[in-house]
C-alpha positions in Angstrom: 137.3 74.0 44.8 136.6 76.1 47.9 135.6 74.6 51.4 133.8 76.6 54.5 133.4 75.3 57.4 133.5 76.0 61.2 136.5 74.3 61.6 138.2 75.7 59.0 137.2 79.1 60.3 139.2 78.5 63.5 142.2 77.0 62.1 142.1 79.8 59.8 141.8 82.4 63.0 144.3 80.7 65.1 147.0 80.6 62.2 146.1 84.7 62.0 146.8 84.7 66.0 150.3 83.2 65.2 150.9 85.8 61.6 149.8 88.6 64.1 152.5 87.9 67.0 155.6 86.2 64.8 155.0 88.1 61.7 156.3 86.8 58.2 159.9 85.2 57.8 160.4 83.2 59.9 160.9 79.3 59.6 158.2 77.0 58.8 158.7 74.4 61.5 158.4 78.0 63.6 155.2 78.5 62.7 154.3 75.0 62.8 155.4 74.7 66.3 153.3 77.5 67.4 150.0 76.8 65.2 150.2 73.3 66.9 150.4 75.8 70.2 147.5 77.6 69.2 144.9 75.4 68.6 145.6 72.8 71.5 145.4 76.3 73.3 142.1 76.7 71.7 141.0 73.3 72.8 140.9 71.9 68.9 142.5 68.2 68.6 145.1 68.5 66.5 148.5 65.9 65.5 152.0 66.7 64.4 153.5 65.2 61.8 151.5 62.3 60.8 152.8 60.2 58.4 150.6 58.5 55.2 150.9 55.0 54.2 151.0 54.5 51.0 148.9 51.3 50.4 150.3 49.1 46.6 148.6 46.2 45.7 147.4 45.8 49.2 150.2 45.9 50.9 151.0 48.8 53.1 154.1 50.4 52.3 156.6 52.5 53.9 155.9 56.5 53.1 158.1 59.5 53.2 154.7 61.5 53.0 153.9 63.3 56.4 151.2 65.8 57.4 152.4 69.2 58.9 149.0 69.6 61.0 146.2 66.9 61.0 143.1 68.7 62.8 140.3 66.8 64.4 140.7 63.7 62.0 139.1 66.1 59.3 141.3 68.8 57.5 145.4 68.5 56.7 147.5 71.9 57.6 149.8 72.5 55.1 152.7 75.0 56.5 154.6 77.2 54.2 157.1 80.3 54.3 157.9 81.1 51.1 158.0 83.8 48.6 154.4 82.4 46.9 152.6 79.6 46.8 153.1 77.9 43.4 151.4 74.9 41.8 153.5 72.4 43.3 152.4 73.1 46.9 148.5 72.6 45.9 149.9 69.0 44.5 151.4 68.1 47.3 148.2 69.0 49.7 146.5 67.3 47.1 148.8 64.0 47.1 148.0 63.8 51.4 144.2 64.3 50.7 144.3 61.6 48.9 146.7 58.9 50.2 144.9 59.9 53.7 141.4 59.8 52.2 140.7 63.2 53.8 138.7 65.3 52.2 140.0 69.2 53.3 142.5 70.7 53.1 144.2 74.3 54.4 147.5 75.7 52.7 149.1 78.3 54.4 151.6 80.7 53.6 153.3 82.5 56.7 155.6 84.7 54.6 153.1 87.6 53.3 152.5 90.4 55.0 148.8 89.9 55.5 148.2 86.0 56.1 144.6 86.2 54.0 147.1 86.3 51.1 148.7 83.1 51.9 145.8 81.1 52.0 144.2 78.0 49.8 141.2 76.4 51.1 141.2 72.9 49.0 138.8 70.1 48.7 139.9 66.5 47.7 138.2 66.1 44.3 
């Protein structure tokens, strides 16, 4: 499922900002590091490695799940550089939607040579 949005929109335009000047291969904490940049720059709230409980039978439990970009309490940043996105990646965007109860979600891929082609837009189902 697709997801449009203002928000979205400028997240999308800042992470093009940061494709445009750093280019592709570079390392992903790189790119996180200046998307986080970007959009404070931009005046758009945005955290840095959250982590996600995971809640079991009630009891909140210790996670090793953390979010690369958490914007405005409404859309997780996924941050890539890779050679392609594969299947996993969506799952794991997927997993944080869920244990966060967050309902969009951006994957980004900095390692293509135009960043349109490294993006997901992804809805928690």
């Amino acid at each position: 499922m697709l997801i449009d949005g203002n928000l979205t929109g400028k997240i999308i335009g800042a992470a093009i900002e940061v494709h445009k000047q750093l280019g592709p291969g570079l390392l992903e904490s790189t790119y996180e590091e200046c998307l986080f940049f970007e959009l404070k720059e931009r005046g758009i709230k945005v955290e840095r490695q959250v982590d996600i409980p995971v809640v079991y039978k009630g009891n909140r439990l210790e996670s090793v799940y953390r979010i690369d970009l958490f914007v405005n309490g409404e859309v997780i940043v996924e941050l890539k550089s890779c050679k392609k996105l594969e299947a996993i990646h969506e799952a794991q965007l997927q997993t944080y939607l869920k244990l966060a109860n967050v309902r969009k979600g951006l994957l980004i891929n900095f390692n293509v040579p135009v960043l349109k082609h490294g993006l997901k837009r992804i809805l928690n189902n």
